[in-house]
C-alpha positions as CSV (number, residue, x, y, z in Angstrom):
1,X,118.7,105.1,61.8
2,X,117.0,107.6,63.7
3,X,113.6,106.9,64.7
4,X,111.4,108.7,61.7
5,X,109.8,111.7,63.9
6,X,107.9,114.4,62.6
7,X,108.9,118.8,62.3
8,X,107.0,120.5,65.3
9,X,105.7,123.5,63.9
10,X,107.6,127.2,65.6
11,X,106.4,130.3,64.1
12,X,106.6,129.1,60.6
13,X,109.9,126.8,61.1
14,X,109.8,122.9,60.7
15,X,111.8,121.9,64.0
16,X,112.7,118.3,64.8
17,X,112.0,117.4,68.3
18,X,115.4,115.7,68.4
19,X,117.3,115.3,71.8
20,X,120.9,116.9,71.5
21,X,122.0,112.9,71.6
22,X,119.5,111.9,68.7
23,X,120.5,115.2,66.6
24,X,124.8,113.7,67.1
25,X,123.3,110.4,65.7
26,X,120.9,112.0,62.9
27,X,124.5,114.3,61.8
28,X,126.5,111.0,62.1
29,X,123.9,109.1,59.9
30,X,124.5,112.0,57.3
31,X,128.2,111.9,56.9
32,X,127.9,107.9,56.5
33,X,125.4,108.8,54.1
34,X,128.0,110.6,52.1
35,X,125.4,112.6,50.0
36,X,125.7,116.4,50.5
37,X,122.8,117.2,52.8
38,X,123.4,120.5,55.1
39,X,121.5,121.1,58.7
40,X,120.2,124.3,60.5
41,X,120.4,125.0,64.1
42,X,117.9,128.1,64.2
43,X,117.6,130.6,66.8
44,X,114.4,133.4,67.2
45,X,116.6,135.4,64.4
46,X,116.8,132.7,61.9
47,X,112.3,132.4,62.7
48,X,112.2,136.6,62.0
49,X,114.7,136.8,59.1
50,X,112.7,133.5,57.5
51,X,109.4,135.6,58.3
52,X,111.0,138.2,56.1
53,X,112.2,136.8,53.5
54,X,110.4,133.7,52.2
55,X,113.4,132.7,49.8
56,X,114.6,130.9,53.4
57,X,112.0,128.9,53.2
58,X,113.2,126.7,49.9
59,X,116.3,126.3,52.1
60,X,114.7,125.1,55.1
61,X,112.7,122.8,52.8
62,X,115.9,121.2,51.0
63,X,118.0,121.3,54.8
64,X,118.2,117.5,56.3
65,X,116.3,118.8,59.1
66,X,116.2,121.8,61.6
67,X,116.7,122.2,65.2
68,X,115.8,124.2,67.9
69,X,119.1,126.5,68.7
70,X,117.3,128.9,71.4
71,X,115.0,128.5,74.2
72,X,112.2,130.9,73.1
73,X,111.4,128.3,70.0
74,X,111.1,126.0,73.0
75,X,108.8,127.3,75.0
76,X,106.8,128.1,72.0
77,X,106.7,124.9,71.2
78,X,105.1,124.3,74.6
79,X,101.8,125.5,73.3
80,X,101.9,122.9,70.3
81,X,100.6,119.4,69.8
82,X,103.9,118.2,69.9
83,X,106.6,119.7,71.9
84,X,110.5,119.9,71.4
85,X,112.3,118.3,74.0
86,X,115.2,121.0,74.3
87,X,117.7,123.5,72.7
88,X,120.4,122.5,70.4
89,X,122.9,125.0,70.6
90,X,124.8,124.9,67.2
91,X,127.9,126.4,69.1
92,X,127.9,123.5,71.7
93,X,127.2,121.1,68.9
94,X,130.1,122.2,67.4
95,X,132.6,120.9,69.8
96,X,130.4,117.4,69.9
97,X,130.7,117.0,66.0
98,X,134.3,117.6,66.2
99,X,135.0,115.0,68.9
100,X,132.7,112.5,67.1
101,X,134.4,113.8,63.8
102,X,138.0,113.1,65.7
103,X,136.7,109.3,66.8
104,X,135.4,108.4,63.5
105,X,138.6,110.2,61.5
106,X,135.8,112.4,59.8
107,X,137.9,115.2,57.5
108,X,136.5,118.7,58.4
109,X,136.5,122.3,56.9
110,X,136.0,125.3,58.4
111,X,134.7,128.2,56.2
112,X,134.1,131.7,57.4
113,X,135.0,134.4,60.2
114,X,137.1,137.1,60.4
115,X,140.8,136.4,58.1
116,X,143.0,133.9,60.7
117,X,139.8,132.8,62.6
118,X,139.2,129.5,61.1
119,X,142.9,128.9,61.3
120,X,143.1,129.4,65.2
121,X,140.2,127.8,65.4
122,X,141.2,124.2,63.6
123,X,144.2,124.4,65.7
124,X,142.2,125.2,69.3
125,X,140.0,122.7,68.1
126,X,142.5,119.9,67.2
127,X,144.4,120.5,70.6
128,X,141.2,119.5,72.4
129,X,140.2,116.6,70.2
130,X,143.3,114.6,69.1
131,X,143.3,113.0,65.7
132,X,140.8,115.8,64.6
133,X,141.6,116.3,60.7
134,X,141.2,120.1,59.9
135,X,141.5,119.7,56.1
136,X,141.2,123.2,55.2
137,X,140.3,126.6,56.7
138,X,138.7,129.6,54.6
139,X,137.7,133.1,55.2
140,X,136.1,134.8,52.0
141,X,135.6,138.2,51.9
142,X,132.6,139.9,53.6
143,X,130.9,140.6,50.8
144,X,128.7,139.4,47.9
145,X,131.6,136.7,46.1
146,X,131.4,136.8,42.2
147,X,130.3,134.0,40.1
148,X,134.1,133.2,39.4
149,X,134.9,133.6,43.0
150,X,132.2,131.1,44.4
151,X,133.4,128.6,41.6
152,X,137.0,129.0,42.9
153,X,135.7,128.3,46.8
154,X,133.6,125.6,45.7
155,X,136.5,123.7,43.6
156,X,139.4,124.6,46.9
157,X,136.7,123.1,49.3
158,X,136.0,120.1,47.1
159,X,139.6,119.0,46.6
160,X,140.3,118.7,50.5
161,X,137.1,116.1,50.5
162,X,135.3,116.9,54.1
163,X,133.2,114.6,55.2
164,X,131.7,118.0,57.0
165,X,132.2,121.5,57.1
166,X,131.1,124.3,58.7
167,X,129.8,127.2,57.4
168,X,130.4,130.7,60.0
């Protein structure tokens, strides 16, 4: 288990201080887990669109945990008690989960993008990590999805049974 650290404080957002490394393990301790549980890697944006709307914050309260996924929520966190030991980029992280994911024969989905995005994506990803199971790619419409239609996603991402997906 990772070792039990506390959220630094960033302009309203609860970061872990997790090294890239730790934050591999804490993900990997999650799928094991296997209880739904979801992750944020936020960036300045993500701190200004929380600032606006404060529904984000109930998010950010039932997320796993947060990292840091841009430099200026770093060096903020220089002026804190506690500082954050680096960046997380969510779209290096990516590539790490899906290596670990292809080790560990984790099942993975990948929801969102542009139509045929997710699909060329699963199959650029499972060229560069052999044994990577893409069990389903999805791109909804860009736009708000009816009660019907979010019960119809729901039920087609279910039935493939990832161990993690990724929301774009």
């Amino acid at each position: 288990m990772t070792t039990a650290l506390a959220p630094v404080q960033v302009l309203g957002l609860p970061l872990m201080p997790y090294t890239y490394a730790q934050t591999l393990a804490r993900i990997d301790e999650l799928v094991q887990a296997r209880v739904p549980s979801y992750f944020i890697t936020a960036n300045l944006n993500y701190a200004m669109c929380c600032d606006a709307d404060p529904r984000l914050h109930t998010v950010n309260a039932h997320a796993a945990f947060l990292v840091a996924d841009g430099m200026p929520l770093v060096w903020w966190s220089r002026w804190c008690a506690q500082r954050l030991p680096e960046r997380i980029a969510g779209s290096d992280l990516l590539f790490s989960i899906c290596e670990q994911a292809a080790q560990k024969g984790y099942r993975v989905f990948l929801l969102g993008a542009a139509p045929g995005v997710a699909e060329a994506a699963g199959k650029a990803l499972q060229a560069r990590y052999p044994g990577l199971l893409i069990v389903g790619t999805e791109c909804p419409p860009f736009r708000a999805l009816s009660a019907d239609e979010i019960r119809e996603q729901q039920e087609r991402v279910r039935a493939t049974k990832p161990d993690i997906l990724f929301a774009a």
